[in-house]
C-alpha positions as CSV (number, residue, x, y, z in Angstrom):
1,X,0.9,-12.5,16.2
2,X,-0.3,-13.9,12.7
3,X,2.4,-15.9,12.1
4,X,3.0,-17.4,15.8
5,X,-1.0,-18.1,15.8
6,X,-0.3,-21.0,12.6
7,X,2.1,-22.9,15.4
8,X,5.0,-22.9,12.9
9,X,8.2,-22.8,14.3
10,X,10.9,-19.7,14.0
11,X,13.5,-21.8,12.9
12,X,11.5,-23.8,10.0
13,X,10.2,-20.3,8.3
14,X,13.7,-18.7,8.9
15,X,15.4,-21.2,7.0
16,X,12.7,-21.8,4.2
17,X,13.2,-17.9,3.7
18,X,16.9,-17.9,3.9
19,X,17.2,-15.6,6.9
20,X,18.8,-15.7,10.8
21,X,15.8,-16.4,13.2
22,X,16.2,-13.0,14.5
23,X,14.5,-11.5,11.4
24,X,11.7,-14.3,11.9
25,X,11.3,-13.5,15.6
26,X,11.6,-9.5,15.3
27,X,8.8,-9.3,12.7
28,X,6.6,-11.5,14.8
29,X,6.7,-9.1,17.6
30,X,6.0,-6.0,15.0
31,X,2.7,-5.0,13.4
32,X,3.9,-5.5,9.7
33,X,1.8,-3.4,7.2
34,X,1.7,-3.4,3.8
35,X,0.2,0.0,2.6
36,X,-0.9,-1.1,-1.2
37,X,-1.9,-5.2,-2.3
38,X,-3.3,-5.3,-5.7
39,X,-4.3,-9.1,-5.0
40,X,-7.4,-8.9,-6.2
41,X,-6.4,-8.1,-9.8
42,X,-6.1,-11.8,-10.4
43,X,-9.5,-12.8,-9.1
44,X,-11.0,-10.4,-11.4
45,X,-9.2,-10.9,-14.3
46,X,-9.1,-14.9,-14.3
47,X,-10.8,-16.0,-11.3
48,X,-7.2,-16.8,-9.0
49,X,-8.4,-18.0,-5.6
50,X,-7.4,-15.7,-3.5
51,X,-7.9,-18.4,-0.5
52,X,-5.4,-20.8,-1.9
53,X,-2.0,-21.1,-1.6
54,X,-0.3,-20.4,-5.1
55,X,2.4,-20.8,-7.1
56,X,4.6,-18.1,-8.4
57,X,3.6,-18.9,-11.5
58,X,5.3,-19.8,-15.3
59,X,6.5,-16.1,-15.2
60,X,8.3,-16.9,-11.3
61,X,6.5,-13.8,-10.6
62,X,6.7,-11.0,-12.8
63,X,3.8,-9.1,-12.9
64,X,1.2,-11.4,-11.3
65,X,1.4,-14.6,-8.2
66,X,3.3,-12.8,-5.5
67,X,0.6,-13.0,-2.8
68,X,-2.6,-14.8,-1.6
69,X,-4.0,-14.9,2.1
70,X,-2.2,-18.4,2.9
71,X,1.0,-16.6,1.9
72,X,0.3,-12.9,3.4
73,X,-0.7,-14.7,6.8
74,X,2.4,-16.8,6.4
75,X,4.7,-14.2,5.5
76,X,4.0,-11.9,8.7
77,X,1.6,-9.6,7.6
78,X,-0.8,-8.2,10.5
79,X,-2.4,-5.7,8.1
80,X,-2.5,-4.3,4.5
81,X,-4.4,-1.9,2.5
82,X,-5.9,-4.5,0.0
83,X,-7.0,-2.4,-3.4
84,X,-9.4,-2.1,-5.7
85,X,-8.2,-1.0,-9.1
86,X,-10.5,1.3,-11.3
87,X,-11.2,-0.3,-15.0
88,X,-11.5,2.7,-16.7
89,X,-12.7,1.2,-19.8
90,X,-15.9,1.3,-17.8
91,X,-18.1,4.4,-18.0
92,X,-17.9,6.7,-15.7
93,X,-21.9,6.3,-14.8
94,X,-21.0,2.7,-14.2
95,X,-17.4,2.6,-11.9
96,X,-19.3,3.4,-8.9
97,X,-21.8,0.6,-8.9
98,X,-19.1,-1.9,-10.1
99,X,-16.7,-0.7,-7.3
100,X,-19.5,-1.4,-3.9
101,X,-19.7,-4.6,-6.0
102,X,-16.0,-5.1,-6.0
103,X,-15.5,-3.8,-2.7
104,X,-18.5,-6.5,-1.5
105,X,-16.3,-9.2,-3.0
106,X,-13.2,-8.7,-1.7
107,X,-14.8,-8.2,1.7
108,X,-16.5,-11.6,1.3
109,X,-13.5,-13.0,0.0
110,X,-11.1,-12.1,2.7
111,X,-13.3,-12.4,5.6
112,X,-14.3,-15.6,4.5
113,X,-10.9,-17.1,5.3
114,X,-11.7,-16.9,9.0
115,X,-8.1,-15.3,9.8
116,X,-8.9,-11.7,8.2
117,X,-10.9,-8.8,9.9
118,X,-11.9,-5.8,7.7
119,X,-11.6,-2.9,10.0
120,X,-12.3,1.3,9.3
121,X,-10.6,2.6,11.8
122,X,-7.4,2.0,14.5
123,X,-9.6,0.8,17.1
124,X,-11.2,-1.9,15.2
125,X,-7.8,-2.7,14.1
126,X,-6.3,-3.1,17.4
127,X,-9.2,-5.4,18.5
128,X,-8.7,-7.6,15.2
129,X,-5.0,-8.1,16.4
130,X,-6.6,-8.3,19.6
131,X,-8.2,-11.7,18.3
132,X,-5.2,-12.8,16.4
133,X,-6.3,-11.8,12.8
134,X,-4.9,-9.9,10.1
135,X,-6.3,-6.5,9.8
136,X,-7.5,-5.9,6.1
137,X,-8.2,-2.0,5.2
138,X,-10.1,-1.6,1.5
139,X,-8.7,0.7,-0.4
140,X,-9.6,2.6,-4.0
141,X,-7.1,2.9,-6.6
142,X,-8.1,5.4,-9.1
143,X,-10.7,8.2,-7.5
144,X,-12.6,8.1,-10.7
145,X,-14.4,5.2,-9.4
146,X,-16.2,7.8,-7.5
147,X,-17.1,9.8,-10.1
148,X,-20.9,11.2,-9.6
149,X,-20.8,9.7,-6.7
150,X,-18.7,12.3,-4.7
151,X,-21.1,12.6,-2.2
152,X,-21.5,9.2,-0.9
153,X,-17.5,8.8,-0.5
154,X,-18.4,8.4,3.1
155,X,-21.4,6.0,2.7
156,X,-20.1,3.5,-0.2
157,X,-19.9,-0.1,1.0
158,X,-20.7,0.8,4.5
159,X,-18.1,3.3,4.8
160,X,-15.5,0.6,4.5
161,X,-12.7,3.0,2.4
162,X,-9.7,3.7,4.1
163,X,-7.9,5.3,1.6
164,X,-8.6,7.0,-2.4
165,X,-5.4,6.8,-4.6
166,X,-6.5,10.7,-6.5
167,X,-5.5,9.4,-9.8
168,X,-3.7,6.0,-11.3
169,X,-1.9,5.6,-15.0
170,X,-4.2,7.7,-16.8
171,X,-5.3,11.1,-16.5
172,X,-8.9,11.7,-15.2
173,X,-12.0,13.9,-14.3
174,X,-9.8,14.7,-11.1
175,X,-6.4,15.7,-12.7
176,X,-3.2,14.4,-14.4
177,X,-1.2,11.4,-13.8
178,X,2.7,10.8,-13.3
179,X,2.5,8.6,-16.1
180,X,4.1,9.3,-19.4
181,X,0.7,8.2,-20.6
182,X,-0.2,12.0,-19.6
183,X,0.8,12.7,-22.9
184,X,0.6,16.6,-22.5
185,X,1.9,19.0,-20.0
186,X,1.2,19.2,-16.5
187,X,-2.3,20.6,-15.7
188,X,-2.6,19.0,-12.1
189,X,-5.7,18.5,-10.3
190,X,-8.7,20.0,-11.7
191,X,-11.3,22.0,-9.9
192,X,-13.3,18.6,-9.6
193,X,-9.9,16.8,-7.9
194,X,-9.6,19.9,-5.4
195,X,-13.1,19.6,-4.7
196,X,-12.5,15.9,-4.1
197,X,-9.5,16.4,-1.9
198,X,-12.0,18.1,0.2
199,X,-14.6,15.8,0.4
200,X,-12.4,12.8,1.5
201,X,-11.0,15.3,3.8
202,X,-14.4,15.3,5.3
203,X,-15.4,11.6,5.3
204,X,-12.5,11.0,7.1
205,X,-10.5,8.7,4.4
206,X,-7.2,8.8,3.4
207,X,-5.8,11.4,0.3
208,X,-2.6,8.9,-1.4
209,X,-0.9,11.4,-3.6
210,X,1.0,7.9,-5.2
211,X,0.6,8.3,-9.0
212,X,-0.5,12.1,-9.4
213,X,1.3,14.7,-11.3
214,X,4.1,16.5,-9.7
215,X,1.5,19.6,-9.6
216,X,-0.9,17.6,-9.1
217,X,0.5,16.6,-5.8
218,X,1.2,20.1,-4.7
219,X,-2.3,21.2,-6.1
220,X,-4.0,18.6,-3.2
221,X,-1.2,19.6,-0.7
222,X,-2.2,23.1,-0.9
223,X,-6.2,22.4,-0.9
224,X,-5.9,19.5,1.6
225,X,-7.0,19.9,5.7
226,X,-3.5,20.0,7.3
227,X,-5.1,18.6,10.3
228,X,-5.0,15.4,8.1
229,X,-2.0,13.3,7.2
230,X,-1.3,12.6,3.5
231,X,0.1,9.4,2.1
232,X,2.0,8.2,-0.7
233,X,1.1,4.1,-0.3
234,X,3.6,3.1,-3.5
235,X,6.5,5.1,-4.5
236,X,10.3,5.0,-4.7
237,X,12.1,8.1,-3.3
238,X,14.0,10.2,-6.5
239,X,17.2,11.0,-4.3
240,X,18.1,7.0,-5.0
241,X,16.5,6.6,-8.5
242,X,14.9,9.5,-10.7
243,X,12.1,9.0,-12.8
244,X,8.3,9.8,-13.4
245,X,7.0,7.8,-10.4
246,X,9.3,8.5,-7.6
247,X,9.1,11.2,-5.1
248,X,11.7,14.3,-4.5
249,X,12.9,15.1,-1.2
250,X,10.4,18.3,-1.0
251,X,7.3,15.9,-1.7
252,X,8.4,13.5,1.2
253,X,9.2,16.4,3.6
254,X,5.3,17.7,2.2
255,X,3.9,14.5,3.7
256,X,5.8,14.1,6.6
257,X,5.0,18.0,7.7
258,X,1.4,16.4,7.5
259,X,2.3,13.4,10.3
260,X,1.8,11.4,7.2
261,X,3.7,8.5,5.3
262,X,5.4,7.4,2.3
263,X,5.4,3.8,1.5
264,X,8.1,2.1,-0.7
265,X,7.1,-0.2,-3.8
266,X,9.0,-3.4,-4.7
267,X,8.7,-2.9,-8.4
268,X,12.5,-3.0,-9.6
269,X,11.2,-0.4,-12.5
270,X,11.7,2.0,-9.7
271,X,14.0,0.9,-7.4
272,X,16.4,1.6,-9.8
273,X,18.8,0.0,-12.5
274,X,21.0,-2.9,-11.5
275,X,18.2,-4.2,-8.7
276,X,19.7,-7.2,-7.8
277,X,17.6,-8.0,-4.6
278,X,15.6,-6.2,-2.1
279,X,18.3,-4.2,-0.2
280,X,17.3,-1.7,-2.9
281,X,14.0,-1.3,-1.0
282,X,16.2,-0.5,1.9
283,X,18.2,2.4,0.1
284,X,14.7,3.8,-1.1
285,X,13.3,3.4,3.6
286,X,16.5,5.5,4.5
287,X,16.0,7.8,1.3
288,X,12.7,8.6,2.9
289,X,14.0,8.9,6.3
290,X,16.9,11.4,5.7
291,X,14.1,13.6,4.1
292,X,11.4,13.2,6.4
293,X,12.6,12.1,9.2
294,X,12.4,8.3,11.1
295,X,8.1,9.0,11.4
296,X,8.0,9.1,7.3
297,X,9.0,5.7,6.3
298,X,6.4,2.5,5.4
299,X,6.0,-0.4,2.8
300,X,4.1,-0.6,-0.3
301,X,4.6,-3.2,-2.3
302,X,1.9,-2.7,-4.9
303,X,2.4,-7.1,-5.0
304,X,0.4,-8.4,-8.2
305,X,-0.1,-4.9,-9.6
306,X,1.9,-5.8,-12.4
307,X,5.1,-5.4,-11.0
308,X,8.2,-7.3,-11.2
309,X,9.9,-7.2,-7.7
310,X,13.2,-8.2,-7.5
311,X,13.8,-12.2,-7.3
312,X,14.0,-12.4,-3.6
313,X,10.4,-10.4,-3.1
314,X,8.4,-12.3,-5.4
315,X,7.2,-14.4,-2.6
316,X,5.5,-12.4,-0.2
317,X,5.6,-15.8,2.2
318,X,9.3,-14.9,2.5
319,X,9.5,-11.1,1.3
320,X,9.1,-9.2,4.6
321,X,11.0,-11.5,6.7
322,X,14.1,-10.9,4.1
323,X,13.5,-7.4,4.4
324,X,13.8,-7.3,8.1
325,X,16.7,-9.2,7.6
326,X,18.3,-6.4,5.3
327,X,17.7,-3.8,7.6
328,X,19.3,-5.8,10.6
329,X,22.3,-5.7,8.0
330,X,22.6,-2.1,7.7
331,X,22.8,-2.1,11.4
332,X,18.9,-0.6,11.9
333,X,17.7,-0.1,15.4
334,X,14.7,-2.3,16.8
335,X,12.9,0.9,17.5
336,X,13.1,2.0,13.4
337,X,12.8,-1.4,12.3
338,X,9.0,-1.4,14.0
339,X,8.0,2.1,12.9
340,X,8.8,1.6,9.0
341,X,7.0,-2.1,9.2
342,X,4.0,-0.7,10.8
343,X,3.8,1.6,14.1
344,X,4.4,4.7,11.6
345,X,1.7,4.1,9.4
346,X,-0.5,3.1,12.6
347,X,0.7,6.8,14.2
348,X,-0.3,8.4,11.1
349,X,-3.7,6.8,11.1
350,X,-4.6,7.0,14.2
351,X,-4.0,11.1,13.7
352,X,-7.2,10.8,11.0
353,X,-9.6,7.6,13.0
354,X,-10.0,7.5,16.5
């Protein structure tokens, strides 16, 4: 694993994240995956070195600092989907240029720190875990990136896209957002956003239905190739807390009917009033699970996407090991405890990639 590979010992990053060893030593015999890492906000915003190992921050880590590759690689991670988030005050004739470029950088970036692999597919994850490294999928936050450029969604940046989020805060060529920002009813996707659903459908990438419309999302379910699994990478499940951004029982049952996922954020916004640490996060995993079933279930952070995670998540160094440790408290199985940090997302995958 990641983490055993740094020689560090069990007992040293137990007690500097406040947990028993066993959460330590459990999550270094899973695959942990994180399904949505905005790290690469910071670098674009006010060149943060991604490569160093940071500081929380003067806000202790609202909104921005959470995670960095020292701290990801320290904190367990064997894989993420690592995002590129649309600027949208950017013409459309210019996103798709400006996101190869983007995607080129963050490529660079992460490979350059020797312990990351970009993969496409399972297999060339399995062989970067093979070789010790964290497996790093690139993934698009806002399918308006793409726009006029539809046709090379399987070609841009060397067909390195895993995964198109269909919309993000704002509504777009391809449909409405969740957001309140929508500021008008619910039209949902758009004949452009079905036609889109298609075309990822057939470059093999990922459909994430986080941050669409409530029709929206059932607009895609209906035009999407039910041979292929949908996601949702960053979401909290409505039965615990509802409001705009969360998911309803029918939307999780929608995704697991497709052998897909739904991936819980950190952001306490919507986890739900009264957050006082991550066990929150836990009520949102068995929230998914009672809907969807034990296959359903996987973690999103959305870490330095402008969230404020509750105070014990802030660090991702320490994050996934306390969350392990959580759901050893609720008296989780092994078995479970590996599918929701990884082997279901990696199931689900492997469904779409050979």
């Amino acid at each position: 694993m990641v983490a055993r590979a740094s020689g560090r010992d069990a007992s040293d990053v137990a007690r500097a994240a406040g947990v028993p060893r066993e959460a330590v030593e459990l999550a270094w015999s899973c695959e942990v995956i994180d399904l949505h890492l905005e790290s690469f906000i910071p670098p674009r915003l006010w060149g943060y070195d991604l490569l160093a190992r940071n500081r929380l921050g003067p806000l202790g880590g609202r909104f921005f600092g959470h995670l960095d590759v020292p701290r990801a690689l320290e904190g367990g991670l064997t894989g993420a989907m690592w995002s590129i988030a649309t600027n949208i005050a950017r013409g459309a004739g210019a996103r798709p240029a400006l996101l190869e470029a983007n995607l080129a950088a963050l490529q660079s970036t992460l490979e350059r720190s020797g312990s990351i692999a970009v993969v496409r597919t399972p297999s060339e994850y399995r062989a970067a875990r093979a070789h010790g490294k964290h497996a790093a999928l690139l993934a698009v936050q806002g399918g308006n990136a793409l726009e006029g450029a539809e046709d090379r969604v399987g070609a841009i940046a060397g067909g390195a896209i895993t995964r198109v989020t269909l919309v993000h805060l704002s509504n777009s060529i391809y449909g409405d957002t969740s957001s309140p920002l929508r500021l008008r009813g619910d039209r949902g996707l758009t004949d452009a956003g079905r036609e889109m659903v298609k075309r990822l459908n057939d470059a093999r990438v990922l459909v994430d239905l986080a941050h669409v419309s409530p029709k929206g999302f059932w607009d895609a379910v209906e035009v999407h190739d039910r041979a292929q699994p949908l996601i949702v990478t960053h979401t909290g499940a409505s039965a615990v807390h509802a409001m705009w951004r969360n998911v309803d029982d029918d939307q999780i049952r929608a995704v697991a009917d497709t052998g897909g996922v739904v991936a819980v954020i950190f952001h306490h916004a919507f986890l739900g009033r009264g957050v006082r640490d991550g066990r929150r996060v836990i009520d949102h995993l068995e929230a998914v699970i009672r809907a969807g079933g034990e296959e359903a279930a996987a973690l999103g952070s959305d870490y330095d996407g402008a969230i404020i995670p509750p105070p014990d998540l802030r660090d991702g160094a320490h994050a996934y090991y306390r969350l392990v440790a959580y759901m050893l408290e609720r008296g989780w199985t092994q078995d479970r405890i590996r599918r929701v940090l990884g082997e279901n997302f990696l199931r689900s995958w492997s469904r779409l990639r050979a």
